[in-house]
C-alpha positions in Angstrom: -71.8 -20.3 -21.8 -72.0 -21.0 -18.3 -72.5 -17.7 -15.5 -71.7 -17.8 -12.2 -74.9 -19.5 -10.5 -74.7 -22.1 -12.6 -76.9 -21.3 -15.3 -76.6 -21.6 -19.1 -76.2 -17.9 -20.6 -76.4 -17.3 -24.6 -73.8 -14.2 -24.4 -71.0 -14.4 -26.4 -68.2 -12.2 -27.0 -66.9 -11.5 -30.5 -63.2 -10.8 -31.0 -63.7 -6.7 -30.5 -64.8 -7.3 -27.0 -61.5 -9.8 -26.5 -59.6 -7.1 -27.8 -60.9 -4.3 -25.8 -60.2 -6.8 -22.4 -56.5 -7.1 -23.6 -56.3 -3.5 -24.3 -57.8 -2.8 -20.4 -55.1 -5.2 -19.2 -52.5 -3.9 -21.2 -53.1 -0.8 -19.6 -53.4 -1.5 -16.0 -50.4 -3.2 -16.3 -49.0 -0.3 -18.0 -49.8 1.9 -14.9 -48.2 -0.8 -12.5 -45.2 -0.4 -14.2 -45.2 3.1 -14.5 -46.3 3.2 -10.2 -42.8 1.1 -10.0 -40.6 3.2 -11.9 -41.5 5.7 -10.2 -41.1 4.2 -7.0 -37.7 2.9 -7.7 -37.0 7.0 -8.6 -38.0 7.8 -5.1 -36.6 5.1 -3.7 -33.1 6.1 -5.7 -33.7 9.5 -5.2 -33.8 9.1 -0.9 -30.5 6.2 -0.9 -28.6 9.4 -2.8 -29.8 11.8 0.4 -29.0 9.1 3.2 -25.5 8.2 1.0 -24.9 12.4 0.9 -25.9 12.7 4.6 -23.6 9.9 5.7 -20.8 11.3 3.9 -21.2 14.3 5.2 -21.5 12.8 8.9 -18.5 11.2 8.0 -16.7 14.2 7.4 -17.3 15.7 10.1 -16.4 13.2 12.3 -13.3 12.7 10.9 -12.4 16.3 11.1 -13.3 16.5 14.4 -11.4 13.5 15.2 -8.5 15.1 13.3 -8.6 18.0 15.3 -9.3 16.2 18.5 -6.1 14.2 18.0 -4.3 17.6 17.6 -4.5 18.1 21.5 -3.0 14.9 22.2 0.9 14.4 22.7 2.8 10.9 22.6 5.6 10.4 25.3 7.7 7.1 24.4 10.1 5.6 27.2 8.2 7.0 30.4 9.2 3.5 32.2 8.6 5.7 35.7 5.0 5.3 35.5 4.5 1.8 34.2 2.8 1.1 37.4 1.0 4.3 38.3 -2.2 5.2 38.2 -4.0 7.8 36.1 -4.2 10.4 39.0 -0.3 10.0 39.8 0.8 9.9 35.8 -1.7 13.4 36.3 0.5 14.7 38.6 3.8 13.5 36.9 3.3 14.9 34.1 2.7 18.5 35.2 6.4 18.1 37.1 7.6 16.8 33.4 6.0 20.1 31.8 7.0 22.7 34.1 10.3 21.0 35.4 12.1 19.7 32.5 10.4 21.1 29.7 10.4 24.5 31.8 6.5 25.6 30.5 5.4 28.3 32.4 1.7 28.2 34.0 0.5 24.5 33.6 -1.9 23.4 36.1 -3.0 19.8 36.5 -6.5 20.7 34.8 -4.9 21.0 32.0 -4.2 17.6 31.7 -7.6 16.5 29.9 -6.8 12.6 29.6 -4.5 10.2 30.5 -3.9 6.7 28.9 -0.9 4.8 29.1 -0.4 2.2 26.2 2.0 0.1 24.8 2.9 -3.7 25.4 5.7 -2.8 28.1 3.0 0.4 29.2 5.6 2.8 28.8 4.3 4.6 26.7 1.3 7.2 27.6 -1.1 9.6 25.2 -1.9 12.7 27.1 -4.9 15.3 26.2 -3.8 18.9 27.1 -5.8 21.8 27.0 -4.6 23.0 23.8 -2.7 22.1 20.5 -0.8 25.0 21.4 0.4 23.4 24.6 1.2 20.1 22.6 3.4 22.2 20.2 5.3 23.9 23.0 5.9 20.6 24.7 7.6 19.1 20.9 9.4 22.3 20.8 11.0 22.1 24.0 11.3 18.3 23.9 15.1 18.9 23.1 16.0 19.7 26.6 15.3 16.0 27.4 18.4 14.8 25.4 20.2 12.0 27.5 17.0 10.4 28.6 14.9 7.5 27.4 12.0 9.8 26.7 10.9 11.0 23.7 8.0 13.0 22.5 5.3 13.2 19.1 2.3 14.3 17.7 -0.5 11.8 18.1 -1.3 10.9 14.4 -4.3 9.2 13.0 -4.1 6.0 11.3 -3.7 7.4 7.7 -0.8 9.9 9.2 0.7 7.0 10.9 1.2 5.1 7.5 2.9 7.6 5.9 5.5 7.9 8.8 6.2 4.8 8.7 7.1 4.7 4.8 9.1 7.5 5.6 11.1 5.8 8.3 11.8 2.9 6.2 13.4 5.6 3.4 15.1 7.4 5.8 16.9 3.6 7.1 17.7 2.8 3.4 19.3 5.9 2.6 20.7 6.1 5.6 22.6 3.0 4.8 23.9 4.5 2.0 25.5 7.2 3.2 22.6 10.1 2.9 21.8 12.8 5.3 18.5 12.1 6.6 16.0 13.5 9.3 12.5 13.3 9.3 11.6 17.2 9.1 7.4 16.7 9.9 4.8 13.7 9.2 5.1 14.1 5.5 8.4 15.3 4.6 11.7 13.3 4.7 14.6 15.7 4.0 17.9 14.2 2.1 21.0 16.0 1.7 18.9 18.9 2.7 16.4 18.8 0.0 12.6 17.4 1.0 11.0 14.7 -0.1 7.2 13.0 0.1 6.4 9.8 0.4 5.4 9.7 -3.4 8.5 11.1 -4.2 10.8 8.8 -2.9 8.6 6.1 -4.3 8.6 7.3 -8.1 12.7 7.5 -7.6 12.5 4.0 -6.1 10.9 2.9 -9.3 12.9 4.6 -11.7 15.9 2.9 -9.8 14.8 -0.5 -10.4 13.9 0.1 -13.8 17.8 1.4 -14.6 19.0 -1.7 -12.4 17.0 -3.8 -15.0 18.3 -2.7 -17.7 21.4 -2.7 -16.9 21.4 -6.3 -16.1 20.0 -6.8 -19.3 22.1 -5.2 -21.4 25.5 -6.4 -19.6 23.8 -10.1 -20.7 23.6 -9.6 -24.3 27.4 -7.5 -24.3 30.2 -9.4 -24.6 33.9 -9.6 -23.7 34.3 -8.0 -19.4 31.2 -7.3 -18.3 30.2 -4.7 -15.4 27.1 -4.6 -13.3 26.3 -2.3 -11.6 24.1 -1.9 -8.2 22.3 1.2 -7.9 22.1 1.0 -4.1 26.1 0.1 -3.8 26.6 3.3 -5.1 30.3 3.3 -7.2 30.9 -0.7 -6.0 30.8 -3.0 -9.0 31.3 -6.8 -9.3 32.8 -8.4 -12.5 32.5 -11.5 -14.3 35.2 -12.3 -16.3 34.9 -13.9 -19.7 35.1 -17.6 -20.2 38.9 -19.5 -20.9 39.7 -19.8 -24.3 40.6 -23.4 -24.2 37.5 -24.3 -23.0 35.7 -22.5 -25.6 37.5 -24.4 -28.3 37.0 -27.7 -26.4 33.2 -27.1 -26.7 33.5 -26.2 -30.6 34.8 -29.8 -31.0 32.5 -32.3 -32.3 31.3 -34.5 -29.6 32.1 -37.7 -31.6 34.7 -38.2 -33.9 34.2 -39.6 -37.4 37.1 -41.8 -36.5 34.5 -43.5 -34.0 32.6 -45.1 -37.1 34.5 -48.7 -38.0 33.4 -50.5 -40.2 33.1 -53.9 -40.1 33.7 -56.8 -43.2 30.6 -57.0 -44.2 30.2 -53.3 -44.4 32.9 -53.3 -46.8 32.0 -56.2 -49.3 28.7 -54.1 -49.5 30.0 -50.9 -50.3 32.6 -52.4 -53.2 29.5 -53.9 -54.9 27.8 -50.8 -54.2 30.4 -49.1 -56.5 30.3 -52.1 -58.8 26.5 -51.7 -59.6 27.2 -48.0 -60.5 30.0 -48.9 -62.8 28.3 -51.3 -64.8 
């Protein structure tokens, strides 16, 4: 055996001392192993802290855009300050306030914010000083009936959503003769009972699903059938039942027996047909 300078060396190694190396080996590669399970723990163990911490970040962001939002009030129509600016809309807004909505005490400082959106920018989303301000503003809002302005909460994007489902069951219904009005952001009263958004849905549902069946079953019936549409209320269309005559005319064989002739030779083939069986 050959060491590292070169020379010849007469040491051998017997198969214990092989043995004991792959045991060694075994080992430290054991403990590297080990050193990387635990490392993936701690590396686990700190992703769960950032997720948590994040989450919880979140959270409060959201609620403090949530009640940020809360101070804000939406005023739709406001076609008189399209071309102001911010200082002027400031100004207007105050004479809006105390003037028409006739709310005692409101200074132009307590306008926080002014931003005036909308593709036709008539429409502006005004910080007050207070949600309490905002709600007093919505309650009074009635005493601008007979103009083109109208006033709402500023909702966040979630909020906004759900509105908008509501608005599209409050137009259906409406269509069909219900009593609607949108009471808050979440509840859609009919006929003076309230409804959510997941309400109206599940009775949706269950609608189709008795439109469906009866469609289904008027199919298999037979004789006058009625179908009826759920959202037509009491109106029903009905299909009459086929005529008679054309019933038997398509019990009638397509082509007549009488539309076999034969010819001569048909004949002389048949008689000695019979012949052979005779004999």
């Amino acid at each position: 055996m050959t060491n590292k300078e070169g020379e010849t060396s007469d040491k051998q190694y017997s198969l214990a001392d092989l043995m004991v190396a792959i045991v060694n080996v075994s080992s430290q590669v054991a403990e590297l192993v080990k050193k990387f399970d635990d490392n993936d723990l701690v590396v686990a163990k700190r992703n769960e802290e950032i997720e948590q911490k994040l989450k919880s970040h979140e959270q409060r962001l959201d609620k403090q855009y949530k009640e940020d939002i809360r101070r804000n009030i939406i005023i739709y129509g406001w076609s008189e300050v399209q071309n102001d600016e911010n200082h002027v809309v400031r100004h207007k807004l105050v004479e809006l306030l105390t003037d028409k909505l006739q709310i005692q005490g409101v200074r132009s400082f307590d306008i926080h914010g002014i931003r005036i959106v909308g593709e036709k920018k008539n429409v502006v989303r005004a910080t007050l000083c207070s949600p309490h301000l905002v709600q007093l503003a919505i309650r009074n809002s009635a005493k601008l009936a007979g103009s083109k302005i109208f006033l709402d909460f500023d909702l966040s994007p979630e909020e906004r959503a759900v509105k908008k489902e509501l608005l599209s069951f409050k137009r259906t219904l409406s269509a069909q003769g219900k009593q609607c009005k949108l009471k808050n952001k979440n509840l859609l009263m009919v006929d003076n009972q309230p409804f959510t958004v997941e309400q109206l849905k599940g009775f949706n549902e269950v609608a189709a699903d008795t439109q469906t069946q009866s469609s289904t079953q008027s199919q298999i019936g037979s004789g006058v059938d009625f179908f009826a549409d759920i959202e037509m209320g009491d109106a029903t269309k009905k299909r009459t039942p086929p005529n008679q005559e054309d019933v038997q005319q398509i019990k009638k064989p397509l082509i007549k027996p009488s539309a076999f002739h034969t010819t001569g030779k048909t004949e002389k083939f048949l008689s000695k047909k019979k012949a052979n069986k005779k004999t």
